[in-house]
Every structure is written in structure tokens, then in C-alpha cells.
MARMAR-275640 format. One line per field, with one value per residue (C-alpha): residue number from 1; residue in one letter; x, y, z. Coordinates in Angstrom, 2 decimals. Last residue first. Example, Ala and Ser with C-alpha at 12.3 -4.5 7.8 and 13.67 -1.06 7.14 Angstrom:
<rs>
k [2  1];
r [S  A];
px [13.67  12.30];
py [-1.06  -4.50];
pz [7.14  7.80];
</rs>
This chain:
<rs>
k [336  335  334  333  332  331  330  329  328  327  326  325  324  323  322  321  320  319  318  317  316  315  314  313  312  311  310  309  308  307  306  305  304  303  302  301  300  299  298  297  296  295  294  293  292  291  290  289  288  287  286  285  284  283  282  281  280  279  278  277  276  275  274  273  272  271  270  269  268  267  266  265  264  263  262  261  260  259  258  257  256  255  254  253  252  251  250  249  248  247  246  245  244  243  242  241  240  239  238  237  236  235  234  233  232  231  230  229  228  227  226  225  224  223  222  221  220  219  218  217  216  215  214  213  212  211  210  209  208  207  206  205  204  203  202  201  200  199  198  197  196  195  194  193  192  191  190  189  188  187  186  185  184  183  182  181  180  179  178  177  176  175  174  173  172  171  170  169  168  167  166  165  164  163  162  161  160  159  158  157  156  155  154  153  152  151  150  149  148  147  146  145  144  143  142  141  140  139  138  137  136  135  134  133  132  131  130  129  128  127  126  125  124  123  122  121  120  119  118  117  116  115  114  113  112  111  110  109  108  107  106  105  104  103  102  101  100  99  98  97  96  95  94  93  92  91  90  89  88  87  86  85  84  83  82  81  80  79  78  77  76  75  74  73  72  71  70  69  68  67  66  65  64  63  62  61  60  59  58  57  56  55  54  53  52  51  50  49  48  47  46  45  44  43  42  41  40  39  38  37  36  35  34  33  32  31  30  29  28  27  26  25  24  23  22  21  20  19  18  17  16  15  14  13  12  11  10  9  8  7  6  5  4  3  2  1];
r [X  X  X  X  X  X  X  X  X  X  X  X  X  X  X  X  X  X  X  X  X  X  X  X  X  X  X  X  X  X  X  X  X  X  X  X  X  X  X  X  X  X  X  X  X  X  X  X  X  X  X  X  X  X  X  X  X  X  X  X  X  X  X  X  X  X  X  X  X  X  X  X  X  X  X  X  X  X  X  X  X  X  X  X  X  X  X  X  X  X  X  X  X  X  X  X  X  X  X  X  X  X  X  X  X  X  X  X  X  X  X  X  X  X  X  X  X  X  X  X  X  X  X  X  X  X  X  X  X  X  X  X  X  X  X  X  X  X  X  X  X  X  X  X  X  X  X  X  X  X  X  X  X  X  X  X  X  X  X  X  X  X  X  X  X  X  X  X  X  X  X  X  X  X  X  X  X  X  X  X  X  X  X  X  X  X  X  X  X  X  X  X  X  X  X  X  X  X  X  X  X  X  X  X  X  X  X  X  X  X  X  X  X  X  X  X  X  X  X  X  X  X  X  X  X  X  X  X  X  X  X  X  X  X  X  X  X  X  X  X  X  X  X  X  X  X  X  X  X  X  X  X  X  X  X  X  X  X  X  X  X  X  X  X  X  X  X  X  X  X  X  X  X  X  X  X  X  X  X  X  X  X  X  X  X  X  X  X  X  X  X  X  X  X  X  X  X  X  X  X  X  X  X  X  X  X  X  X  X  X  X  X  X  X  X  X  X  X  X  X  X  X  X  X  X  X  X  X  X  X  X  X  X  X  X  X];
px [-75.49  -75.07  -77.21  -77.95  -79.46  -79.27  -77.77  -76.23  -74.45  -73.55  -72.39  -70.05  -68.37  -68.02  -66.22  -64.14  -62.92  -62.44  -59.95  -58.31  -57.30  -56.22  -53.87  -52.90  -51.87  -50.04  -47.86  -47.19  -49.13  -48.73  -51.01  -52.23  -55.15  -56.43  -58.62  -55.68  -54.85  -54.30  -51.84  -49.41  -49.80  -48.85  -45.89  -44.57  -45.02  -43.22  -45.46  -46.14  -42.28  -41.77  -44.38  -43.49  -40.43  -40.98  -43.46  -41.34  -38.11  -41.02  -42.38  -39.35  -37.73  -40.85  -40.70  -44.13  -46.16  -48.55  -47.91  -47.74  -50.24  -50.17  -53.45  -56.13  -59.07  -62.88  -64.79  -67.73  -68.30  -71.06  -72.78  -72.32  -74.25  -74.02  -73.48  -69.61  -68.85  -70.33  -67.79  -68.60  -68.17  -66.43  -62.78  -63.30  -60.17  -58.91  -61.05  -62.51  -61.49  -62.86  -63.72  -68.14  -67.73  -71.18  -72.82  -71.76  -73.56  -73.23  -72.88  -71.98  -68.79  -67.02  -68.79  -68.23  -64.60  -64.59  -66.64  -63.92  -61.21  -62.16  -64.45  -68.42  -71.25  -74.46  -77.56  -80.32  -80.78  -81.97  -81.26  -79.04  -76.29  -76.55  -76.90  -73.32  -71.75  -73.55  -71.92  -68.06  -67.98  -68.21  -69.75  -73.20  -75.42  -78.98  -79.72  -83.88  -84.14  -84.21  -85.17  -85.04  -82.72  -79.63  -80.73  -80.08  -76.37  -76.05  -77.49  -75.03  -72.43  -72.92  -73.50  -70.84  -68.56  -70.21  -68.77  -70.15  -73.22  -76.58  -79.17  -83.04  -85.60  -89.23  -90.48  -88.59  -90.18  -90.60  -87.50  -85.18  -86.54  -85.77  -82.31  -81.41  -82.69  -80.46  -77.50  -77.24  -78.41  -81.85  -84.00  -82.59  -82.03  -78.08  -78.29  -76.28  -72.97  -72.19  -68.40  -65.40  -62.03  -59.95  -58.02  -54.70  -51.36  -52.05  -49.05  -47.77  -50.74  -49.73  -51.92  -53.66  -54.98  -56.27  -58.45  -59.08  -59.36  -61.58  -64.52  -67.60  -70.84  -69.39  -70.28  -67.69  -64.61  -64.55  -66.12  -63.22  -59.86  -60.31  -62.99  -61.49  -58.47  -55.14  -52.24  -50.30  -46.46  -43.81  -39.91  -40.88  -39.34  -42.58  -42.67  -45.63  -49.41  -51.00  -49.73  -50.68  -54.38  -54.74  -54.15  -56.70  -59.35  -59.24  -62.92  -62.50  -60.09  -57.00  -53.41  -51.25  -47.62  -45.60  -41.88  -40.18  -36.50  -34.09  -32.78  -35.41  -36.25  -35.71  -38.18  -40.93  -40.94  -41.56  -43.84  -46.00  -46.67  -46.95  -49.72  -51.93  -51.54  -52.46  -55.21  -57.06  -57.01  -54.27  -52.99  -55.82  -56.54  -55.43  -52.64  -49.05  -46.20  -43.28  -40.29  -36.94  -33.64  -30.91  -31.67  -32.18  -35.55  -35.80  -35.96  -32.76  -31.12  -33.02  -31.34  -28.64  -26.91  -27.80  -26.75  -23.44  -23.07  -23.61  -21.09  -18.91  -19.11  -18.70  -15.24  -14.04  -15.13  -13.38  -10.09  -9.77  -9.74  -7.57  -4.97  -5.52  -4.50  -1.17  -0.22  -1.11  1.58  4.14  3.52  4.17  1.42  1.89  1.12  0.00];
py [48.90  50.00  48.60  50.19  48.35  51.01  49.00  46.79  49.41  50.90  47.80  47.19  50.91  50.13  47.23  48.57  51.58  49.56  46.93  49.43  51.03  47.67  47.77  51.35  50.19  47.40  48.82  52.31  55.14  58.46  61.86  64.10  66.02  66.70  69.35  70.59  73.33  71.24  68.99  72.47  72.98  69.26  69.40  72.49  71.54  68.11  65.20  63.51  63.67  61.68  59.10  58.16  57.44  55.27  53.20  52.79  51.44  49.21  47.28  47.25  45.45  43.21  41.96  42.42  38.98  40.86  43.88  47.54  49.52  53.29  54.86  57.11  58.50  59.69  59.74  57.66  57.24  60.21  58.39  60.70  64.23  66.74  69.86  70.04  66.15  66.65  69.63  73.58  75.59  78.39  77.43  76.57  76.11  75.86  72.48  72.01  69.14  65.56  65.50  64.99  68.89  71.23  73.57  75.16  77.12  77.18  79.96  82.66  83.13  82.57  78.63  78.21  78.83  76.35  73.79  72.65  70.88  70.31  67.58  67.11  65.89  67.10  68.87  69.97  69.05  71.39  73.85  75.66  75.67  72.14  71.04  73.06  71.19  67.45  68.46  69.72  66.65  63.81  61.03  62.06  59.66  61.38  60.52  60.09  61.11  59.45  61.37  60.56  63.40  61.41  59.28  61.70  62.28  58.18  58.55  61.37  59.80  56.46  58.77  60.72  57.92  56.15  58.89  61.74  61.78  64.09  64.48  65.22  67.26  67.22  64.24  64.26  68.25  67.57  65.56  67.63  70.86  69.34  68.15  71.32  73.77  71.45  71.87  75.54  78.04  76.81  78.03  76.21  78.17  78.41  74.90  72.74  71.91  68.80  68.87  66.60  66.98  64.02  61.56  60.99  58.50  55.85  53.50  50.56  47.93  44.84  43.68  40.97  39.24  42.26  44.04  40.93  41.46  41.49  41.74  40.18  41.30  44.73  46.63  45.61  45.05  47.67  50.40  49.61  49.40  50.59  53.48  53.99  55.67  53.50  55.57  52.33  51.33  49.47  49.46  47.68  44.06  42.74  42.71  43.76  42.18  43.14  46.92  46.45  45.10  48.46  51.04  49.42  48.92  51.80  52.94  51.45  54.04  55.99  54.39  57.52  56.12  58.82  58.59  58.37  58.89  57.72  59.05  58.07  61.65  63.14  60.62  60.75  64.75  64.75  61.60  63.30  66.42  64.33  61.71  64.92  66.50  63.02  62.28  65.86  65.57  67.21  63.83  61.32  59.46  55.34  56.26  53.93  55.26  53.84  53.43  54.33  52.33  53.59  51.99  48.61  48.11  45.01  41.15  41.17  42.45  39.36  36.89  38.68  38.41  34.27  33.43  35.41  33.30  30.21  31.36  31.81  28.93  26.71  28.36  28.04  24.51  24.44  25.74  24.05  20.84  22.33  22.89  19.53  17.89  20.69  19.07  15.69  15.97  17.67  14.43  12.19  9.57  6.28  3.60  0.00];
pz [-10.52  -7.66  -4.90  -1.46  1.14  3.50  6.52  4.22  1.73  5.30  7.21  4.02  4.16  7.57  7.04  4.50  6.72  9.60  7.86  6.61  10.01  11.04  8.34  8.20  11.62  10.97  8.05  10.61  9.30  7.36  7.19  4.75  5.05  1.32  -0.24  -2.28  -0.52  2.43  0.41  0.19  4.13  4.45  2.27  3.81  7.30  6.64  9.00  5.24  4.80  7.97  7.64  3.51  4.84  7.39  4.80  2.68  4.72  6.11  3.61  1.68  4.92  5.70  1.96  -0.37  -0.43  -2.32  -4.31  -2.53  -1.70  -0.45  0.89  0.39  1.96  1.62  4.72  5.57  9.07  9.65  12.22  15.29  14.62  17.42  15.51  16.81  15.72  12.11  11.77  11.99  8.37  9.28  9.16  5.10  3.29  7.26  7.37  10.58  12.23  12.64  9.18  8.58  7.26  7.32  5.96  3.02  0.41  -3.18  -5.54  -2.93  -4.52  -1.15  -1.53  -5.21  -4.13  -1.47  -2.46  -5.98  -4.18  -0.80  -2.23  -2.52  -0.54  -2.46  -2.29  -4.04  -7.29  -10.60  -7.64  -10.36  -8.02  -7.31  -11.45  -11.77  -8.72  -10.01  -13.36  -12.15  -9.22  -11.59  -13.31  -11.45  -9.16  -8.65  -5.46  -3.58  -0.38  2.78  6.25  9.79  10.72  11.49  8.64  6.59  7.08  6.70  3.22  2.36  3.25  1.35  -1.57  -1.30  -0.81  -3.46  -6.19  -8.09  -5.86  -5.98  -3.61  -4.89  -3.30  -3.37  -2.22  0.64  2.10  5.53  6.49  4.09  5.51  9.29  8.01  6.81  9.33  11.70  9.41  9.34  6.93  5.01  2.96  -0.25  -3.53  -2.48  -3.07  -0.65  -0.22  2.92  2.62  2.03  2.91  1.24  4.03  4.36  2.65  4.78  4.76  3.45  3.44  0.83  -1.66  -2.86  -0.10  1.47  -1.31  -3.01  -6.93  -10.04  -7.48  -8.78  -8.13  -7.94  -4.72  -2.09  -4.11  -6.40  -3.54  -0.96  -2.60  -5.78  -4.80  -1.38  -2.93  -3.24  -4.10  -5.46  -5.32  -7.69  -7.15  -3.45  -4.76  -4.93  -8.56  -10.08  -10.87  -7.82  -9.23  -12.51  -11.13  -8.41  -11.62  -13.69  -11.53  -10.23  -11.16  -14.44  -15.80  -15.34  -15.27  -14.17  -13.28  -11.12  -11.28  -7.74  -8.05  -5.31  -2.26  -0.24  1.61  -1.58  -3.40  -0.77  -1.17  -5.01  -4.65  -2.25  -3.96  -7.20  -5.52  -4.23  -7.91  -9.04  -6.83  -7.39  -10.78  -13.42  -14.31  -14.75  -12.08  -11.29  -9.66  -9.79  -8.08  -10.26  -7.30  -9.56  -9.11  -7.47  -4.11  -5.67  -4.86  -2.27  -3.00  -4.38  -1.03  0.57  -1.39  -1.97  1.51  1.61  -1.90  -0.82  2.54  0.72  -2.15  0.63  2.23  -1.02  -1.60  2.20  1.26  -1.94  0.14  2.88  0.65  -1.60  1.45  2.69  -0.15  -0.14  3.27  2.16  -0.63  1.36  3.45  0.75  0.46  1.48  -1.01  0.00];
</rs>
């Protein structure tokens, strides 16, 4: 039997410390880029899907954001508009993307609450198909009446409305203002018919021509009509009065407890997004939404902006849609 030189088993060895030294480290890379690849690279762009039309109220609120999320990042954030279908389309390319955190959604409650709760069947689950990053804030809304109306606060309101219901006519441009608007009534034991409009500019125009009589519309477009003396305000269901409008006294202030639909929106992300992306996101999008600057410029556009913690945009989510679901039952609403 051959012996081997011990030179020989010397350099043996060697090799053999080697390949495994070898193996370990391609073990220990697979293992630091397996969860590096399933983030962003930090140079690469986040697309920030909407599903408005640039110019809207969403995209100038998603732009404002985007711009400040971006520097706080360190990376671009380019702003995808994919309008139509009641955010249909926006919410599918986003459940369709990566979920490396380069993709995001503004989520109103149209995609995320109305598509899945009042079509007979929902193109998508709201919480199995996406990922919660952060509230983004809520859209001011107010209770506009026609100037035509003798009313001037919202108790003359819901007594007129009570004793004149086959008379008057609400109109919508969305179900939040619908859902609102039957829940306002109900405070003062009174359902009128709605006229459901495919935007705020008509049902605003019909309003001040008392064609119909009422409506709950955005921050965006009351105000002016408002100081113009075109429409008159009455009331705001958001917990604070709105400083587009500081007179106008809030649901809470005039006694009235059931106003639970309020317009928001909120960042998505794909499903199965990573904890880290998750989370580096969603930090950031919390400081710069607490920026004076940024939140003085969203409160010009109807909008109070605010962030949230994964879990708690989450739970807060979960409230909103469930809600919104207790109210189409309570009602028995049907949109077809």
C-alpha cells in the first residue's frame, strides 16, 4: 500500500480548505442577496401607480407626495397615471408587479373599498392581494347645498329635508358621497332620492341651479363656489374644521355621530411584499407627510395628509371597508 508524501497531504488539505471556504462563501453570498434582491435597488426608480388622470385631485396629491418621498429616499419616484374602471386598472398592474418595493399604489377607497364591495364580482381581493404601506390621508369633504334652499345651518337642513322628501333630490359623483349622504339623513329621519353624477363639475353646476339639491363634494372645488356665494356650506363629517373653510362647523360640533364615511387614500404595494421594503417605505413616507410644507401644500388641495405604521394602516383598513359594508347593508344600497 502507497503512502502519500507528506508535502503531498499538506497541499491535499490545502484544496480541501479551500473548496469549502469556496462553497461557504457562495452560501453566505446566496444568503446576503437573497433578501437584497428582493428590495428596490436603491438607485432604481419606485413607479407610483394612480389610477386618475394627471391634473385631478389624486395626481396633484400623488406628485406632492412623490416629489418629497423621493428626496427623503434618495431615489427617483416617477408617477404612473393608469386611469379608468374605477381603479381597476391602476390596483391590477400593481398586484401584478414585482414585490421588490420598485412598484407602489395611491389607493383611494374606490379601488380598494367600492370595487370590491359593490361589484358582483370583485376582479381582486383588497387584502390578499396587496400589501398595506401606509395611509397617505383623508380628502375633505363637505355637505354643499343649493343656495335656492332656505336653510343656513345643518339642523334647518335636516328638518326641511325631512318635511319636504319628495321634493328634493341628492346628488353623488362617487359612493362615498353617496354612502355619506345617506347616513347624514338618517340622522334626521329622512331618505331622499340621489342622482349619481360622473363627476364633481356636473352634479356642482346642477346644485347651483337647484336642478338638485344637495351634495357631498371635495375640498377641491366647495370652497370657491362657496365665497362666490354659488353654493352654500354647511357642514364637514372630518374631525377638524377644514382651514379652506374654518367656518363651516364639523359633524362632531353639531351633534351628529354616524357620519363614518370619509374619503381617503393609501399606499399599496404587491402581495407577499418583503418586511424590509415594507417598512423602509413606509418610514419614509411618515416623515415627509409630518413636513409643514408638504402638508400645508396637500391642504390646498382638499387633502389632510397623514402616514401610518404597516399594521396600523392595516387595522385602520380593515375599519374603513367594514363600515363601508355595514352601510351598503344597513341602507341596502345597490349600484349597478
Amino acid at each position: 500500500m502507497m503512502t502519500r508524501h507528506p508535502a503531498a497531504r499538506a497541499q491535499g488539505l490545502r484544496r480541501h480548505i479551500l473548496r469549502s471556504l469556496a462553497a461557504l462563501g457562495a452560501g453566505s453570498l446566496l444568503l446576503a442577496t437573497g433578501p437584497a434582491s428582493a428590495q428596490a435597488p436603491s438607485d432604481k426608480p419606485i413607479r407610483m401607480i394612480v389610477g386618475f388622470a394627471p391634473g385631478g385631485a389624486a395626481d396633484v396629491i400623488a406628485r406632492s407626495i412623490g416629489l418629497a418621498l423621493g428626496k427623503e429616499l434618495g431615489q427617483p419616484v416617477l408617477i404612473d397615471n393608469r386611469p379608468g374602471a374605477d381603479g381597476i386598472i391602476s390596483a391590477q398592474a400593481v398586484r401584478s408587479a414585482a414585490p421588490d418595493g420598485s412598484t407602489i399604489l395611491l389607493g383611494t377607497n374606490t379601488a380598494m373599498v367600492s370595487v370590491p364591495t359593490l361589484r358582483p364580482n370583485p376582479p381582486y381581493d383588497p387584502f390578499k392581494d396587496f400589501t398595506p404601506i401606509s395611509t397617505a390621508g383623508q380628502f375633505t369633504m363637505f355637505l354643499a347645498v343649493s343656495p335656492r334652499l332656505p336653510v343656513r345651518d345643518i339642523r334647518e337642513f335636516l328638518a326641511y329635508a325631512k318635511a319636504n322628501e319628495g321634493k328634493l333630490t341628492s346628488a353623488s359623483s362617487n359612493s362615498a358621497s353617496e354612502l355619506a349622504m345617506l347616513q347624514l339623513l338618517a340622522a334626521g329621519g329622512a331618505r331622499v332620492p340621489n342622482a349619481r353624477y360622473k363627476g364633481d363639475v356636473p352634479a356642482l353646476v346642477d346644485v347651483m341651479s337647484g336642478e338638485v339639491q344637495m351634495i357631498f363634494t371635495t375640498g377641491t372645488s366647495a370652497p370657491a363656489l362657496a365665497k362666490e356665494g354659488k353654493i352654500r356650506v354647511l357642514l364637514t363629517p372630518q374631525p377638524q374644521r377644514s382651514p379652506l373653510l374654518p367656518e363651516v362647523p364639523t359633524a362632531d360640533e353639531m351633534d351628529i355621530k354616524n357620519l363614518t364615511i370619509l374619503p381617503w387614500a393609501g399606499f399599496f404595494g404587491p402581495p407577499g411584499m418583503p418586511v424590509e421594503a415594507t417598512r423602509r417605505i413606509s418610514d419614509a413616507l411618515q416623515k415627509v407627510l409630518q413636513q409643514p410644507e408638504l402638508r400645508e401644500q396637500l391642504v390646498k388641495q382638499g387633502f389632510d395628509g397623514y402616514g401610518m405604521a404597516p399594521d396600523a394602516f392595516a387595522t385602520f383598513f380593515r375599519q374603513r371597508y367594514d363600515g363601508w359594508v355595514e352601510t351598503i347593508r344597513k341602507y341596502n344600497v345597490r349600484f349597478d
